[in-house]
N, C-alpha and C positions, 0 to 999 in steps of 0.2 A: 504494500500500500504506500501511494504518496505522500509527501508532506501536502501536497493539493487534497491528495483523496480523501485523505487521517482530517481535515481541517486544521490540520496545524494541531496536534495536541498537547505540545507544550505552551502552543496561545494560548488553548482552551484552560487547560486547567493549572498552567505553568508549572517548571519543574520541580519545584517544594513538592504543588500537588500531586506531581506523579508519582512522586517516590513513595508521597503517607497511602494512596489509591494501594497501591500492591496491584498485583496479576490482575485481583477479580475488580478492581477499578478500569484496571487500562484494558481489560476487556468488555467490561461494561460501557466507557467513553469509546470505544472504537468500533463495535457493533453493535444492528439494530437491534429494536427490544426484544423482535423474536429468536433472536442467536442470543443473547443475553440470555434468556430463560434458559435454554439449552445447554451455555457455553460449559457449567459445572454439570453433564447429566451424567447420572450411574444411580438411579434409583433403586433401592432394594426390592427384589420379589416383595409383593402385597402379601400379609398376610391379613387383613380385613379390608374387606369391602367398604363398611361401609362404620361409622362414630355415632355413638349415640354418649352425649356429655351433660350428666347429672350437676347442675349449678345449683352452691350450695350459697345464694347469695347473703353475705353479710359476717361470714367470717364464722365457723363452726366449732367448736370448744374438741379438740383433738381429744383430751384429758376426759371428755364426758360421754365420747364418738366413739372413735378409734383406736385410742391410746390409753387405756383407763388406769390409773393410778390408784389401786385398791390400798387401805390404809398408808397413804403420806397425807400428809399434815394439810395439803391443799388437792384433796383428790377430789372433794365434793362426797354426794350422797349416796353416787350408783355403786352398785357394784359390777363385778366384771362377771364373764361367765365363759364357757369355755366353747369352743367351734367345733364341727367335723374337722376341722384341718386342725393338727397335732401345731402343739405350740401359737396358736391363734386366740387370741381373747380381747372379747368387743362389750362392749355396755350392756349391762341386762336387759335395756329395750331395745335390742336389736337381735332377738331371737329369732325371727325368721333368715334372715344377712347369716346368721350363725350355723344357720344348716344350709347354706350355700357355700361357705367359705371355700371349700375345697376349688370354688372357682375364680377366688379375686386375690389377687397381688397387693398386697395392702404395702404400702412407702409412707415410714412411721417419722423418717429420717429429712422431711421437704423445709427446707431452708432459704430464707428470700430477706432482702434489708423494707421492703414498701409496706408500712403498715398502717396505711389511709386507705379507705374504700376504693377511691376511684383510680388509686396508683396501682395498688393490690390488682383491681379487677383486672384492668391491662394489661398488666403484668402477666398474670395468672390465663389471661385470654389471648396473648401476640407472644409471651417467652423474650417480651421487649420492657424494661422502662418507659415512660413515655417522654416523648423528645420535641421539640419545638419543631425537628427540621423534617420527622416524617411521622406520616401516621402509618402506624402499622396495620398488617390484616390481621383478625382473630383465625381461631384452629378452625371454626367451622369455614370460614372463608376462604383458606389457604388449602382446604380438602374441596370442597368446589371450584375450585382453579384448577388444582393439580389431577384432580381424581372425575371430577363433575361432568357430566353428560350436558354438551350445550344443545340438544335436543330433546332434554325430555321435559315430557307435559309439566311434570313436579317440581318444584324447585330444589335443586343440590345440597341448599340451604334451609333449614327449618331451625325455627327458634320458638319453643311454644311456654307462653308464659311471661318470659322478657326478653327484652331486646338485644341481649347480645352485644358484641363487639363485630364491627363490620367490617367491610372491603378494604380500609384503608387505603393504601398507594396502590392494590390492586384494581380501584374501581366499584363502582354503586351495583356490578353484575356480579358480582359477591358476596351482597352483603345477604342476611340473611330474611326470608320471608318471614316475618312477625306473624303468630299468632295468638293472640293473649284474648280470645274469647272462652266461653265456657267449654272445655274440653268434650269432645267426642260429640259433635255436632259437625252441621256442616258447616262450610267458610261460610264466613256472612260475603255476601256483596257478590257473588260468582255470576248472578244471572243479571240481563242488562234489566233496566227498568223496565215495567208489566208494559206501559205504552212503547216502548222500543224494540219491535222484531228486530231478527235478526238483518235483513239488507239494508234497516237504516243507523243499527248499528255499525256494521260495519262500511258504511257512507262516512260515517261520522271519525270511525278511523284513518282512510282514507284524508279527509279534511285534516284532522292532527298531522298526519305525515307529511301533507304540504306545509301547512304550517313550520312546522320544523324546518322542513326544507330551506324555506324563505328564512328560515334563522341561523342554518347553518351558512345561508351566503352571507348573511352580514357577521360571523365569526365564530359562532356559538358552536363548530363541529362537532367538539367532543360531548357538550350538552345534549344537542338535538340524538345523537347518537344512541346515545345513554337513554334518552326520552324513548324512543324508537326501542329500541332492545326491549325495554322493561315493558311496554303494551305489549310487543309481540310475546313475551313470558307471558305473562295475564292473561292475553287471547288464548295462548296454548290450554293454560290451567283450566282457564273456564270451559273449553271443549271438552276436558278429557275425564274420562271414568276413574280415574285413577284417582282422583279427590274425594272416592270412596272410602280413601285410608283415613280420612280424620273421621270420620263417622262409626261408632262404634256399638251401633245399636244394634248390629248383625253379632257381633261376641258373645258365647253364653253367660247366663246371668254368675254363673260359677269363676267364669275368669275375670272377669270385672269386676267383681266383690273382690279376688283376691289381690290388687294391685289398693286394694284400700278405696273409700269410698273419697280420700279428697283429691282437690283439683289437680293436685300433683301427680297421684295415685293415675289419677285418669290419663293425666297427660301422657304419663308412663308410655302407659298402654297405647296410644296415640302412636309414641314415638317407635313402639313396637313394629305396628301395623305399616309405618311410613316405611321404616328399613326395610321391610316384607315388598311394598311397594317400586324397592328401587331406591329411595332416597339417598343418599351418599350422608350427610351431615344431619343431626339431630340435636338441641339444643334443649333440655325441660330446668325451668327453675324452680327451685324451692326458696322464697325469699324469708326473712325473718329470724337469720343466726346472727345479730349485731347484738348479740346480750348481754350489754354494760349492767341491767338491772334482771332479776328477779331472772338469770340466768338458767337456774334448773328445774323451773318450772317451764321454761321456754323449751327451751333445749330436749325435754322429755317429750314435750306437745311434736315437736318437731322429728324427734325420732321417730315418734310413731305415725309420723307419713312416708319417712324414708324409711323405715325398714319391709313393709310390707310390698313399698311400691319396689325397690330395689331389687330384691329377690324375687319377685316375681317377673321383674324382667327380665332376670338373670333364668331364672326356670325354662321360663316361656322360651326363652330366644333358644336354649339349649333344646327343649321339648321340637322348635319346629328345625333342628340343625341349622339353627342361624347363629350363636353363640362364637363359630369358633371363625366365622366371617365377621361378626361382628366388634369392635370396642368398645368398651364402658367406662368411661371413664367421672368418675367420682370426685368430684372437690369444690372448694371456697375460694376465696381471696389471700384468705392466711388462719395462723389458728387463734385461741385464747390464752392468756395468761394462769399460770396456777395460781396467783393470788386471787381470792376473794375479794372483792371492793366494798366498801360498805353498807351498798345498795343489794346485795345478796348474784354482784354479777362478774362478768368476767372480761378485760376488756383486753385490745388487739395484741395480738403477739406475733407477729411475722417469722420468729428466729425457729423457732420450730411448730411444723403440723404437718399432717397424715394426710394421704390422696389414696385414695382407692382405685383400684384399675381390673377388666375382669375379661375373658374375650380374647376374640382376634389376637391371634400368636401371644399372649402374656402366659404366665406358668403359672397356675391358678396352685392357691395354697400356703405362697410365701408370704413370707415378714422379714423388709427387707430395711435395715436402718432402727435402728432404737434414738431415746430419748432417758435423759438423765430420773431421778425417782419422781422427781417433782411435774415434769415434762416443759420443764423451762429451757434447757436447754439439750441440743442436737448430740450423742455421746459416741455415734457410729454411723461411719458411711453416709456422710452429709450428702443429700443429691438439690442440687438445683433447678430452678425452671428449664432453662435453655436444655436441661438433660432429659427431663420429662415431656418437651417437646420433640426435641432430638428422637427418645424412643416414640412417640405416638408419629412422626411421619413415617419412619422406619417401618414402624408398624403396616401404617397405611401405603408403603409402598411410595413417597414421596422422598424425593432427595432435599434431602435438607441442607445440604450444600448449594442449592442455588442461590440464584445473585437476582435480585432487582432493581428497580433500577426509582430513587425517588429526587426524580427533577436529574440532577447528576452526578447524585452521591449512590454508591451500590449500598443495597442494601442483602446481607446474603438472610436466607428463609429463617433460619436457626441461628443465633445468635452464641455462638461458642458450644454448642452443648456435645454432648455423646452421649447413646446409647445407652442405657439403664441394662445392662447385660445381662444383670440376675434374675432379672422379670421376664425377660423374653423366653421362649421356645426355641 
């Protein structure tokens, strides 16, 4: 390549900048975005299809979950009990979780510095800090890029409950489809209005896409683009039979009770039927583990929607052979403090907490990383975000060595991490 052809890439980003870029800069600067995507490829064999990511919004008390601290001095009230899987022990209200165990990877050992909700969450959702200079994409977003069917009826991305972490520097065709109505119904808004048949519906699409048009001449391409993209998604969705999966009233009244009767529970089961469907990425929230106060009465309310719904996912997906395509993936933002606060609560503690993982290529059974008596601090086998990322593309079959590209700084997918070796298969 020429100094004509290259643009001059010592003008571009002079030669200080060349040197701090490394390889995957001056290959990011020197070719187009779709060889950028490429330039780092060697993706691992897939061993799941498709994520389904249990969001534990608000920061969940490890010590009262996952990690129980039966007589120390700040263990709380619960006691612990013991699992099918040998050497595993989880909260006494997670007795159904407990006769699953044999299939989830539990990481006791997850360590991070962000211990504010909305740094955590990012954190916990992109394997990134958050940076002035780029927005990052969340994991459901980054499996809808890398893994996502740009023609199916479905969207790649589901997020039911809340709204996730979206496309970031990938773009608005990532982020994920919202849905936070009452579970196992159908989408609201799929059919056009009772007075609008279908040809003057799609008249009236038509009409949009000029529109755009005329907007993309006066500058707006990437807009109008983006505009255009997302109707023809929604036009797909609304055609297709496949919007059956959020509808759950065909399920016997036997497996619907057993995912628990709340919203969560349902959603569950939702995100079952989506994967069943095709879906690549699934997103269900449980909000409500921010318990500065009145902690273990929260915390228990709360177990008992995670554990019925949990394990019944875990059942189900195993019962119809979709378990070992599938991943499961368990967690919060960060975990809780052992101290007691005066208000009977427990408040953020980033330095150490438990993620659960169960599924697609993970080695169901382990316990991997311990925590000091108190569960303050990390005493073994520290693992990081960028590492739990690292394994869940590995997982998914996603190289996480690639490079993107935000404005014209590379950004590579995985931010330092490796492989969680122990969990894997």
């Amino acid at each position: 390549m020429s100094r004509k052809e290259s643009g001059c890439l010592d003008c571009r980003l002079g030669r200080r900048g060349v040197l701090k870029l490394g390889l995957a800069g001056i290959v990011g600067a020197l070719l187009p975005d779709a060889l950028v995507r490429s330039a780092f490829a060697g993706a691992p064999p897939a061993k799941a299809h498709s994520l389904i990511v249990l969001w534990l919004a608000g920061g969940p008390s490890h010590i009262d979950t996952f990690d129980p601290k039966p007589g120390a001095r700040t263990g709380g009230p619960f006691k612990a009990i013991p699992t099918a899987a040998a050497g595993l022990s989880l909260s006494e209200h997670f007795p159904q979780l407990a006769e699953q165990a044999r299939q989830v990877a539990l990481v006791r050992s997850m360590t991070s510095n962000e211990g504010s909700h909305g740094r955590g969450t990012y954190y916990l959702h992109t394997g990134y800090v958050p940076t002035p200079t780029a927005r990052h994409p969340g994991l459901g977003a980054i499996v809808s890029k890398e893994v996502g069917d740009a023609k199916s009826a479905l969207p790649n991305f589901i997020s039911l409950g809340g709204p996730s972490v979206g496309g970031g520097l990938l773009g608005q065709d990532y982020s994920p489809f919202i849905v936070q109505a009452k579970p196992g119904k159908p989408v609201e808004f799929l059919a056009p209005p009772k007075d609008v048949d279908p040809a003057r519906f799609d008249a009236r699409l038509k009409l949009s896409a000029r529109m755009d048009e005329a907007f993309a001449r006066a500058g707006g391409v990437e807009d109008a683009r983006t505009h255009q993209a997302l109707f023809a998604r929604a036009r797909r969705l609304m055609d297709s039979p496949l919007t059956r999966a959020f509808v759950t009233d065909d399920e016997p009244a036997a497996v619907q009770a057993a995912y628990g009767q709340s919203d969560f529970g349902q959603r569950c089961l939702v995100a079952r039927r989506l994967v069943e469907a095709g879906v690549r990425a699934v997103e269900v929230t449980l909000g409500g583990w921010d318990t500065h106060q009145d902690n273990f009465t929260r915390t228990k309310d709360l177990m008992g929607q995670l554990d019925p719904a949990f394990a019944s996912l875990l059942k189900d997906l195993a019962a119809r052979d979709l378990l070992s395509k599938t991943l499961v993936l368990c967690l919060g933002e960060f975990g809780r403090g052992p101290d007691i606060n005066p208000r009977d609560g427990r408040d953020h503690h980033p330095k150490a907490f438990s993620v659960a993982l169960a599924g697609g290529g993970t080695r169901g059974g382990v316990v991997l990383g311990s925590t000091d008596a108190e569960g303050r601090a990390v005493t073994s086998r520290p693992v990081t975000v960028p590492e739990l990322f690292a394994t869940v593309c590995a997982l998914m079959g996603i190289d996480g060595k690639k490079v993107y590209m935000a404005g014209d700084r590379p950004v590579p997918l995985v931010n330092k991490g490796r492989t969680i070796a122990e969990i894997v298969v």
